[in-house]
C-alpha positions as CSV (number, residue, x, y, z in Angstrom):
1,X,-18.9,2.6,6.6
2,X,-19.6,5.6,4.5
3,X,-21.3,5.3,0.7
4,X,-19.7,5.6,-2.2
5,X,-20.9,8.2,-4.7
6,X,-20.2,6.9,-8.3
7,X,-19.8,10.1,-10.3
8,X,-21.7,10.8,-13.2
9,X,-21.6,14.4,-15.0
10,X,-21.2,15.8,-18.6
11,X,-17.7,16.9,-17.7
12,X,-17.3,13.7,-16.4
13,X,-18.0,11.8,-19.5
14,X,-15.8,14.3,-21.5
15,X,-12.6,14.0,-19.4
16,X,-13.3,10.5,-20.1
17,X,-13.2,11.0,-23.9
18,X,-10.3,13.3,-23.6
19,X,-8.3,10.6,-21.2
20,X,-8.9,7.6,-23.2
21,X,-7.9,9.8,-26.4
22,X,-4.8,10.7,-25.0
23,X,-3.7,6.7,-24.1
24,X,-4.6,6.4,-27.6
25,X,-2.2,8.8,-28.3
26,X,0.3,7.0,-25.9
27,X,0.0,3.5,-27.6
28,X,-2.0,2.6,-24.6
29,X,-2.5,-0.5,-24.5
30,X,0.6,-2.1,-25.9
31,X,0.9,-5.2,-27.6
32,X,2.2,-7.7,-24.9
33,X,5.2,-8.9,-25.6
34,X,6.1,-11.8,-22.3
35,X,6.3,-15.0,-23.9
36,X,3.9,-17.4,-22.7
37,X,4.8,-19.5,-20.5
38,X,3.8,-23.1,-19.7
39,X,4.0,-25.1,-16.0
40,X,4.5,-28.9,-16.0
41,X,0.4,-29.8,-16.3
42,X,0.6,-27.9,-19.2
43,X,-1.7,-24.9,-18.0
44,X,-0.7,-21.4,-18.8
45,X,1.6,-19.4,-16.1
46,X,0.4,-16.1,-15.1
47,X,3.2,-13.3,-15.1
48,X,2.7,-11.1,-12.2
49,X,-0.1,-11.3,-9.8
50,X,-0.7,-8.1,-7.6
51,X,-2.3,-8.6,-4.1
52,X,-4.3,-5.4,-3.3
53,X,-6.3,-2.9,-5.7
54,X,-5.7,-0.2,-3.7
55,X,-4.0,3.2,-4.1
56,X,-0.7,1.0,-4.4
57,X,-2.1,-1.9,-6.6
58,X,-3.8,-0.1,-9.0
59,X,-1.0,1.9,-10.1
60,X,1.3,-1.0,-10.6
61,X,-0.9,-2.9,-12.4
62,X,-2.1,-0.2,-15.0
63,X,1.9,0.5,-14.8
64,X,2.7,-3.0,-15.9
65,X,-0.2,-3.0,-19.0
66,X,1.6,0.7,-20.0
67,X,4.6,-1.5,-19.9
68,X,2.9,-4.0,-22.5
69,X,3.1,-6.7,-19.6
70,X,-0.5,-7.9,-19.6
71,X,-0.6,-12.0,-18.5
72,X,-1.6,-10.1,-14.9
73,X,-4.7,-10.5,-12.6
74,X,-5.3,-8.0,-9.6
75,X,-7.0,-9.4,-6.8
76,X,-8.5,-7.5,-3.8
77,X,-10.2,-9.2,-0.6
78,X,-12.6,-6.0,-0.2
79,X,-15.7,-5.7,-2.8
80,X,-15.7,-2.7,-5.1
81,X,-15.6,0.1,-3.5
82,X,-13.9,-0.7,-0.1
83,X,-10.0,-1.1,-2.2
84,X,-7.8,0.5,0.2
85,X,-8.8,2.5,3.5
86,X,-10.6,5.2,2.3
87,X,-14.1,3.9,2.8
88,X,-13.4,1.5,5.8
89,X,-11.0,2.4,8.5
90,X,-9.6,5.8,7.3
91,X,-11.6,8.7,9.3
92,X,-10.6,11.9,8.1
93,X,-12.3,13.9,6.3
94,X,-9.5,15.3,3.6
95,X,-6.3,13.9,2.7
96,X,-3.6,14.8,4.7
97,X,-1.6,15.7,1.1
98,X,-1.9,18.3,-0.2
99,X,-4.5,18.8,-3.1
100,X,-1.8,18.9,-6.4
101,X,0.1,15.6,-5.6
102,X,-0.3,13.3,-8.1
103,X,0.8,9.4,-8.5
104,X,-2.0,7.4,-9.6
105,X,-2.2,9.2,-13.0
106,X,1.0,8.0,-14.2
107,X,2.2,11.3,-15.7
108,X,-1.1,11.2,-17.8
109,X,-2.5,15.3,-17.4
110,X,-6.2,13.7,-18.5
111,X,-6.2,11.3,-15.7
112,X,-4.9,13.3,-12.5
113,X,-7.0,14.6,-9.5
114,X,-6.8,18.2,-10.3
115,X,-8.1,17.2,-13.7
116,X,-10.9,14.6,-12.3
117,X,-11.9,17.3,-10.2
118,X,-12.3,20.3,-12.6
119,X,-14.6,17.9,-15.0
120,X,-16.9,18.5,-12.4
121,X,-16.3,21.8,-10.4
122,X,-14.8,23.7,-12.7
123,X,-11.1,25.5,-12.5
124,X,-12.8,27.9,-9.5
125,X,-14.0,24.7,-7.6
126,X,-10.5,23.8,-7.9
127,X,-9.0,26.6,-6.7
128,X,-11.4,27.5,-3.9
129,X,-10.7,23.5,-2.7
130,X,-8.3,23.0,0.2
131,X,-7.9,19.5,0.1
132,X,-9.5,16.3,-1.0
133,X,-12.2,14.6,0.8
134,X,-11.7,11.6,1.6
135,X,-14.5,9.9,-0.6
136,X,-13.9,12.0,-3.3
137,X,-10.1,10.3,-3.6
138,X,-11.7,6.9,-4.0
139,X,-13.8,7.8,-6.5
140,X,-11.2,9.2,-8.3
141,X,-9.3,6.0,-8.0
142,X,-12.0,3.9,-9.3
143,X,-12.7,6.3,-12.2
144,X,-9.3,5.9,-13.3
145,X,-9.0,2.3,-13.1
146,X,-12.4,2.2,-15.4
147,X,-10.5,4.6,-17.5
148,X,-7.2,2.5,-17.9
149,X,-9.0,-0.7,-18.2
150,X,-7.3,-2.7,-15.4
151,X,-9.9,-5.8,-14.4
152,X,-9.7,-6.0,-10.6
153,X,-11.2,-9.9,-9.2
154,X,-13.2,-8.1,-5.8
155,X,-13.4,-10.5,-2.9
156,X,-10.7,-12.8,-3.9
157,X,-7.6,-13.0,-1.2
158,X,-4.0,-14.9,-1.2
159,X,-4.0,-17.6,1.1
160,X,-0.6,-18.8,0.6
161,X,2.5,-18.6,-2.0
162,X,4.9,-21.3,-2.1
163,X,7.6,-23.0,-4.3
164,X,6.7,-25.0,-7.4
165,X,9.5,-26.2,-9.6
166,X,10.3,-22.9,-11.3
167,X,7.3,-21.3,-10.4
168,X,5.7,-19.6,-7.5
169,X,2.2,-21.4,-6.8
170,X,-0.8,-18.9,-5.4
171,X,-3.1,-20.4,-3.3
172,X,-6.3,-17.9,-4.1
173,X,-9.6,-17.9,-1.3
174,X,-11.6,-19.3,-4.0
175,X,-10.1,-22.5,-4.0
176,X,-8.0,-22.0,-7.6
177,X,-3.8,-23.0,-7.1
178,X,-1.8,-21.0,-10.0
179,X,1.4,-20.8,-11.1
180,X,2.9,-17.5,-11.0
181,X,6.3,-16.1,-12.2
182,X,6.4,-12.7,-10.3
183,X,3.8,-11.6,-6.9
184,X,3.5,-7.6,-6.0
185,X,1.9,-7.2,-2.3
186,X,0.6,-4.3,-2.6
187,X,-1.7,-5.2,0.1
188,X,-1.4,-2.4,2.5
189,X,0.3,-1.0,5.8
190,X,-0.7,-4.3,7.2
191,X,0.8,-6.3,4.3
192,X,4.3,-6.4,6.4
193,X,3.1,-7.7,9.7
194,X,-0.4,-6.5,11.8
195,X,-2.1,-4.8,14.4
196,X,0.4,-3.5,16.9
197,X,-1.0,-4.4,20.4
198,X,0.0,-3.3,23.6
199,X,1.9,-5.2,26.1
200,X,-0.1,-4.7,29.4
201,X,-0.3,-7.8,31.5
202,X,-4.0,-8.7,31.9
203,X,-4.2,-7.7,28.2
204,X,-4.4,-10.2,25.8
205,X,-5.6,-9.4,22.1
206,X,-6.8,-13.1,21.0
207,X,-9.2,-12.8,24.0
208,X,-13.0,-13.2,22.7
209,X,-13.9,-10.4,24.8
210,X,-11.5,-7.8,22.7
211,X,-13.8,-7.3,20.0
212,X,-16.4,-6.3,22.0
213,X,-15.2,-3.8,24.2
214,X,-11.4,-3.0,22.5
215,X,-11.1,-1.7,19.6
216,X,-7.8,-1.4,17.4
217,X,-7.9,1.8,15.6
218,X,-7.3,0.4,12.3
219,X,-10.2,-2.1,12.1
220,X,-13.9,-2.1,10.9
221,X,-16.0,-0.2,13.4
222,X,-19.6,0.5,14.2
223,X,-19.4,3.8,16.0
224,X,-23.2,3.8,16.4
225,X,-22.8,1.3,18.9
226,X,-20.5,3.8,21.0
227,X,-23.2,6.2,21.5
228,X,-23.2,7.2,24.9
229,X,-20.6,5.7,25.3
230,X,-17.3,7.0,27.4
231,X,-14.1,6.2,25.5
232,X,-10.2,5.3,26.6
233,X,-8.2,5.9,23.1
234,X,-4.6,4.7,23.9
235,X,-2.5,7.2,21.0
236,X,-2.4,10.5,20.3
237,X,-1.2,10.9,16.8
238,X,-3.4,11.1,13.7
239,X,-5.4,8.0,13.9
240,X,-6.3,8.3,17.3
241,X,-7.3,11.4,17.1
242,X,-9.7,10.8,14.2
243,X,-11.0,7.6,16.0
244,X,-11.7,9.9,18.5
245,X,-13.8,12.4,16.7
246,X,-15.5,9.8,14.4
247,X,-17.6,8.7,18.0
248,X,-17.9,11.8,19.3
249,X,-19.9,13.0,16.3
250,X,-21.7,9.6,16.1
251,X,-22.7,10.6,20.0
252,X,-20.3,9.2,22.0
253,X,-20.2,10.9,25.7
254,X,-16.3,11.4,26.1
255,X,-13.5,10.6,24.2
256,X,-9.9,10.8,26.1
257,X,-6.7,10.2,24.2
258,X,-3.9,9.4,26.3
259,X,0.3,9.3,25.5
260,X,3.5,8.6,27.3
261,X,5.4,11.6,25.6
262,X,4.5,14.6,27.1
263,X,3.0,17.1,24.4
264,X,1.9,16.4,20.5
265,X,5.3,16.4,18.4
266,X,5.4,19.4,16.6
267,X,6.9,18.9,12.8
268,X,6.4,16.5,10.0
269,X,9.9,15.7,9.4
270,X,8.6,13.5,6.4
271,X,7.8,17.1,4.4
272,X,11.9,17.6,4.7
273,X,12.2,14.0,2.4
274,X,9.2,14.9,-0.2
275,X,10.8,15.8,-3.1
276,X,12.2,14.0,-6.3
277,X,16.0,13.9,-5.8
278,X,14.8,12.2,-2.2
279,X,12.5,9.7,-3.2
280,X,14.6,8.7,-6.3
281,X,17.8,8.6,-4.4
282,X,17.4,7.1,-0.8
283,X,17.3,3.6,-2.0
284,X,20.2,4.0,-3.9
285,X,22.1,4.8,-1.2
286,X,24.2,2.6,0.9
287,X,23.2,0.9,4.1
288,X,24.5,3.0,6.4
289,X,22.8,6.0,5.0
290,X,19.5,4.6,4.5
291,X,20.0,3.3,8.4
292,X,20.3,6.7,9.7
293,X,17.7,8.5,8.2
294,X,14.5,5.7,8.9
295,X,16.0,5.2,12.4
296,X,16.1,9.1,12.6
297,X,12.5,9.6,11.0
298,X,10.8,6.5,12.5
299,X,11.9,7.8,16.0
300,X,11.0,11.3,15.5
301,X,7.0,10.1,14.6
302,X,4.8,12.7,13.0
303,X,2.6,14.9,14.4
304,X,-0.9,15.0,13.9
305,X,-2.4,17.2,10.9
306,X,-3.8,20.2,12.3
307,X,-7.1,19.7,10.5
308,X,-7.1,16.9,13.0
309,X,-6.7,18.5,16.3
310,X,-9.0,21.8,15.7
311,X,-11.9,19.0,14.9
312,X,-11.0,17.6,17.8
313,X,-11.0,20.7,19.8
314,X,-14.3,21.7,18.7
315,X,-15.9,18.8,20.2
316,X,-17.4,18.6,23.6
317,X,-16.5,15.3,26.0
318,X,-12.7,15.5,23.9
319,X,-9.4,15.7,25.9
320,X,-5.8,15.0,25.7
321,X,-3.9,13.2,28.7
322,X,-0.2,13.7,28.3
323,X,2.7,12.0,30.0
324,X,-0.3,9.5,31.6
325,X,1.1,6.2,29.8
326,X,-1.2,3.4,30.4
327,X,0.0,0.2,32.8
328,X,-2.3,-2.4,32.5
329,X,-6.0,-3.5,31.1
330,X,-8.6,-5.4,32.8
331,X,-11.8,-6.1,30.2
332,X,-15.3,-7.3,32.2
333,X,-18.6,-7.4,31.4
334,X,-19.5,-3.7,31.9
335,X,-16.3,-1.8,30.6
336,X,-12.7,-1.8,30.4
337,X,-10.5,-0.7,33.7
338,X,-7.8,1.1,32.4
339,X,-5.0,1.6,35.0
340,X,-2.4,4.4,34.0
341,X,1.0,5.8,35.6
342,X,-1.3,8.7,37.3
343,X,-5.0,7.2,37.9
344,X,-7.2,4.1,37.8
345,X,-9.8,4.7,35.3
346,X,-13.2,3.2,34.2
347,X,-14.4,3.4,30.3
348,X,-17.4,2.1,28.5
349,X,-15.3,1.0,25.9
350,X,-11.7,1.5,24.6
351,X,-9.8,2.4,21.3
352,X,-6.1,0.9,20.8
353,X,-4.3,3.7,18.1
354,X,-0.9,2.1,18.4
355,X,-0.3,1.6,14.5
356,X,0.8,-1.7,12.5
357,X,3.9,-3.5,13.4
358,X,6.4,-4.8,11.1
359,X,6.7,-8.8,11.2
360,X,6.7,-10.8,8.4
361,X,6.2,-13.8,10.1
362,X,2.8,-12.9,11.5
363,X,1.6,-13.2,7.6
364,X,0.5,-16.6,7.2
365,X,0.5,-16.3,2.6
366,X,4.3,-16.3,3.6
367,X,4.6,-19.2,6.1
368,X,6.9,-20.9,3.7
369,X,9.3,-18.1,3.3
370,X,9.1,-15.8,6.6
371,X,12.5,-17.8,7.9
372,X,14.8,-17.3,5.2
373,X,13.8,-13.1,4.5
374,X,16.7,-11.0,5.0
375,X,15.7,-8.4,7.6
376,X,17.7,-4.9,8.4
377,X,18.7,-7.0,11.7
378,X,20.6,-9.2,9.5
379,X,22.2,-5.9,8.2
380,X,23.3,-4.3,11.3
381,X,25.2,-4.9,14.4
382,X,23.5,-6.9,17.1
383,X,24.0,-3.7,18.8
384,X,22.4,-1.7,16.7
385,X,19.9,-3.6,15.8
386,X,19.3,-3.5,19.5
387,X,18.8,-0.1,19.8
388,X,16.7,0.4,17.1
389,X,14.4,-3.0,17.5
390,X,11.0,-1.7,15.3
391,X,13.7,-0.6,12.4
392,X,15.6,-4.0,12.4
393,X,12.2,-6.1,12.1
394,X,12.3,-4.2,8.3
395,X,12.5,-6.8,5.5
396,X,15.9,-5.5,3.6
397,X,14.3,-5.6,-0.1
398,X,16.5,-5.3,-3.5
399,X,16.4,-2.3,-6.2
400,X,13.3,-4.3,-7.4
401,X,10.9,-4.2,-3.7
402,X,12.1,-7.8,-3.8
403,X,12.6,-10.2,-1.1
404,X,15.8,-11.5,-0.2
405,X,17.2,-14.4,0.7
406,X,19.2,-14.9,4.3
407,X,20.7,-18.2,3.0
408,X,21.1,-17.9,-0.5
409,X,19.9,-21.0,-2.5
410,X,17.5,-22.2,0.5
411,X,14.1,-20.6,-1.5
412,X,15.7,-19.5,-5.0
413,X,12.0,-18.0,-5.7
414,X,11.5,-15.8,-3.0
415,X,13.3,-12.8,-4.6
416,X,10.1,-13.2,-7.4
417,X,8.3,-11.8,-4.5
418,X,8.3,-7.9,-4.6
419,X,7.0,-6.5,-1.2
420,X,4.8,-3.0,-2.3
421,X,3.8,-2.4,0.9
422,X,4.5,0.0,4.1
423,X,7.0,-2.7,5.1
424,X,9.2,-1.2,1.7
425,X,10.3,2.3,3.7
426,X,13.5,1.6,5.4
427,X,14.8,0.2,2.0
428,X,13.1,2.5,-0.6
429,X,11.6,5.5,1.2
430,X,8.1,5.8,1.7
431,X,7.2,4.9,-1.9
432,X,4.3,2.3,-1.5
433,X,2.1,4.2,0.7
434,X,1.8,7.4,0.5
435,X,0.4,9.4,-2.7
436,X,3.6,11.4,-2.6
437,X,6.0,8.8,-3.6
438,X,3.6,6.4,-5.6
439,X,4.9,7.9,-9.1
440,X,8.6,7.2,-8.0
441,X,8.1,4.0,-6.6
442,X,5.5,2.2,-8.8
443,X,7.6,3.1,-11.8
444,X,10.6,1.6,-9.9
445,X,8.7,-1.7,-9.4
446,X,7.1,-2.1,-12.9
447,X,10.4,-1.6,-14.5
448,X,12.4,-4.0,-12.1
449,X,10.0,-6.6,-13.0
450,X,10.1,-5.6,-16.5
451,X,13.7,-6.0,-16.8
452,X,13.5,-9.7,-14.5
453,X,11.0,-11.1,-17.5
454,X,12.9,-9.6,-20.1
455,X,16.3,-11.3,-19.0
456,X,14.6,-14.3,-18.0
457,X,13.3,-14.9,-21.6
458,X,16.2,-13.3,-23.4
459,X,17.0,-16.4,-25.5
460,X,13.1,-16.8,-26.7
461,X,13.7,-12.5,-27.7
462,X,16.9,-13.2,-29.8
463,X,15.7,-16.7,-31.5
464,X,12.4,-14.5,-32.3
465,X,14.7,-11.8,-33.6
466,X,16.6,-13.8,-36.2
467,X,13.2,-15.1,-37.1
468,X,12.0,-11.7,-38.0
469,X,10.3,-11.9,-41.6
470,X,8.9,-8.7,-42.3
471,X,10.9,-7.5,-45.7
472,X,10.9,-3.8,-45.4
473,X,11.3,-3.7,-49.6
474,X,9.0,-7.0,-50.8
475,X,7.4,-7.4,-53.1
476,X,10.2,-4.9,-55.3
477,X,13.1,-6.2,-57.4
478,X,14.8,-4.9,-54.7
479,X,14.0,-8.0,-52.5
480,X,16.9,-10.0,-51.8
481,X,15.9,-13.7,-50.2
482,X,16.5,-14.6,-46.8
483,X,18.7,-16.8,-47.6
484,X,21.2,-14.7,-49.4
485,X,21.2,-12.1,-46.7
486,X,24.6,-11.7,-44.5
487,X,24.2,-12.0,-41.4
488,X,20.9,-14.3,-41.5
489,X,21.3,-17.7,-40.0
C-alpha cells in the first residue's frame, strides 16, 4: 500500500481560507430543517446514513449538509486514508480522466482539483500537468472533506439493514442497531455484487489455497512477495494490465496477460456518452432506450488507457497472449498449472483481472431484501434477458437510485434504500463511479432524497407554517394581533 502525503503549504492554507469564505458566502452550512424524528424506544431516528466515504460518499454527504439535511453519519470500513481505491487496489499511476473534470467540488471554484492543485504548483504546474496522480486525487478528496466539514466514522461497516416498523434498522460492525429513515450505498464497484471468478472446473474461489497463490485483481496485494516470481494474469484490459506492471516493477520475473478476444479493443465508447445532455438525460429515458445503449456499451468493453500499455511495454518479462482463453486451473503447492485453448502452462503465481459482477444477492447487509429487488430481467423478455445475461442481473433503480420492489407491498421500505454504486449504470448512466458523472448524479440523489423527507413530513411543514410568529411590523402601531389576522387559524 502506498503512503499518503497529507499536504501542508502556504497556498494550501490560503485556498483553505478562500474555500471556506466562499461557503460562507453560500450559506454553507444551512440550518437543518428535517424534523426530528422519534422510533418506538423513544431514541432519535437518523435521516440518511451513507455507506462508503469514498469518491461517491463524500460527495453525497457534503451534498445533503449543502441541502441543510444534516441528521446524517458517514461510515467507511477502511481507516482514514484508504476511502475508496486510490491507496489500496487502484494501480495506476494518473487518473485515467482527464485533468479538468470536476465532481467532488460541487460547483464550488475554491474547492476543485485544478484549484487544489495551483495552491501548491502554481498556474504553470497546472498547465505543464498531464493528469493526476493517483495519490494526489486522494489527498484532494480528503482536503475537501476537511474543508466542507463532513465527519466520516473510519472503520465502521454495515452488517445488515432490515425492516423496523417504519424504519429501516442498521446493523453497524460495532455492535450499535439504529433506526434509519433513508440508506445511500455508496460503497463501491463491489457494492452491487463481488469479485467476478472464473468458471474453470478444478477452480474453486472459496478454496484456502486461493489466497495464497490466486490473486483477484481487485484485492489487497503484497507484490513484494511476487518477486521473482513468474505471473499468469487472466485479462487484458486496464486492471490487468496495471496488476501486471505493479509486479514487474516490484521484481517480479514475467508477467503474461492472456484474453479470449483476439487483439486490445480499440475505442472508449464511454467518451461518446461524457457530456451533460447524456448524463442528465439517459435515465430519463424509457426502458427500451436505456436497454440498448448499456447492452451496446457493456458489450463493446473499453480498451485499456494508453498510459497503461506503453508502461507495460517498457517492461522487460511483460507480454500479451491473444486469442489464448484459459480452460482450466489446477493450484498445488509449488504454483498454479494453467491450462489454455493453445498450451499447458506453469506459473509461480496467478492474477484473476476479470472485474466485479453484478449480484445483489451475494451482499449479505441485504439478505432481507435481495428476493424482492426488481432487476432489468424483470424488465425484459426472457429472451432478451437471455441474451444479454450480465445486463439483466442490473438492479432496475427509480429517478431517486432507489430500490424497487418486484412484489409491491412485500418490503414497503426497500425503496428508502438508494443504491450509489457501479450497480446504478444501466438505470442512470455511469453517475456513481466515475469522476465524470459524479456532479450529475450526486445532485440527482441528494435532491431525490430531499424531496422523499420533504413529502414525508409535509403535514409537520404546513402546521409549523401557520405557527409562524415572526411579525415582520412588531413592535409598531402598525401590529395587528394574530388573532385578528385573515387567514390565521
Amino acid at each position: 500500500m502506498d503512503g499518503i502525503v497529507e499536504r501542508h503549504s502556504a497556498g494550501l492554507d490560503e485556498l483553505e481560507k478562500v474555500a471556506r469564505h466562499d461557503l460562507a458566502r453560500l450559506n454553507y452550512p444551512p440550518a437543518n430543517w428535517v424534523p426530528d424524528r422519534t422510533g418506538p424506544d423513544g431514541k432519535p431516528v437518523l435521516d440518511v446514513l451513507i455507506v462508503g466515504a469514498g469518491m461517491c460518499g463524500q460527495t453525497v454527504g457534503w451534498g445533503l449538509l449543502r441541502e441543510g439535511i444534516r441528521n446524517i453519519r458517514v461510515i467507511e470500513r477502511n481507516r482514514h486514508g484508504q476511502e475508496g481505491p486510490w491507496n489500496t487496489t487502484a494501480r495506476m499511476p494518473t487518473l485515467r480522466s482527464p485533468k479538468h473534470l470536476t465532481g467532488p467540488d460541487l460547483g464550488v471554484p475554491s474547492l476543485t482539483f485544478r484549484a487544489w492543485y495551483e495552491a501548491q504548483h502554481g498556474a504553470d504546474g497546472w498547465e505543464k500537468l498531464y493528469k493526476i496522480p493517483r495519490l494526489d486525487w486522494l489527498s484532494y478528496l480528503l482536503w475537501v472533506r476537511k474543508v466542507v466539514d463532513l465527519k466520516v466514522e473510519n472503520g465502521v461497516s454495515l452488517l445488515k439493514v432490515e425492516a423496523a416498523g417504519d424504519f429501516l434498522q442498521a446493523s453497524l460492525s460495532t455492535g450499535e442497531t439504529i433506526l434509519v429513515r433513508k440508506i445511500v450505498l455508496a460503497n463501491g464497484r463491489d457494492g452491487s455484487g463481488g469479485f467476478r471468478w472464473p468458471s474453470l472446473p478444478s477452480f474453486d474461489p472459496q478454496d484456502p489455497s486461493r489466497e495464497t497463490r490466486v490473486y483477484h485483481t481487485l484485492e489487497e496485494i503484497d507484490f513484494t512477495k511476487l518477486k521473482g516470481k513468474r505471473l499468469g494474469i487472466l485479462g487484458v484490459l486496464a486492471t490487468a494490465i496495471d496488476n501486471a506492471c505493479t509486479a514487474l516493477e516490484a521484481g517480479a520475473r514475467e508477467a503474461i496477460c492472456y484474453a479470449r478476444r483476439p487483439h486490445l479493443p480499440q475505442v472508449n465508447k464511454s467518451k461518446g456518452v461524457s457530456f451533460p445532455g447524456f448524463q442528465r438525460g439517459q435515465g430519463m429515458l424509457d426502458d427500451d432506450w436505456r436497454w440498448k445503449i448499456y447492452t451496446y456499451m457493456l458489450a463493446a468493453g473499453s480498451p485499456p488507457p494508453h498510459e497503461s500499455v506503453l508502461r507495460a511495454q517498457k517492461l522487460p518479462g511483460f507480454a500479451f497472449r491473444f486469442a489464448e482463453p484459459w480452460l482450466d486451473m489446477v493450484i498445488d503447492a509449488d504454483g498454479v498449472t494453467v491450462k489454455t485453448a493453445k498450451a499447458t502452462e506453469r506459473f509461480d503465481a496467478v492474477l484473476i483481472g476479470t472485474g466485479f459482477d453484478i449480484d445483489l444477492a451475494r451482499r449479505p447487509e441485504l439478505a432481507s431484501f435481495a428476493d424482492n429487488v426488481t432487476l432489468w430481467a424483470d424488465r425484459r423478455t426472457p429472451v432478451e434477458a437471455q441474451t444479454n445475461a450480465e445486463a439483466a442481473r442490473y438492479p432496475y433503480l427509480g429517478p431517486g437510485f432507489e430500490l424497487m420492489e418486484k412484489v409491491p407491498g412485500r418490503t414497503p421500505l426497500l425503496g428508502d434504500i438508494h443504491l450509489f454504486n457501479w450497480g446504478s449504470i444501466l438505470s442512470h448512466g455511469a453517475l456513481a463511479g466515475d469522476i465524470p458523472g459524479l456532479f450529475v448524479g450526486s445532485t440527482r440523489l441528494v435532491q431525490s432524497i430531499s424531496h422523499a423527507l420533504f413529502r414525508e413530513d409535509v403535514e409537520t411543514h404546513v402546521r409549523n407554517m401557520h405557527a409562524q410568529e415572526d411579525p415582520e411590523l412588531a413592535p409598531t402601531d402598525y401590529f395587528v394581533p394574530r388573532e385578528k389576522r385573515s387567514g390565521t387559524l
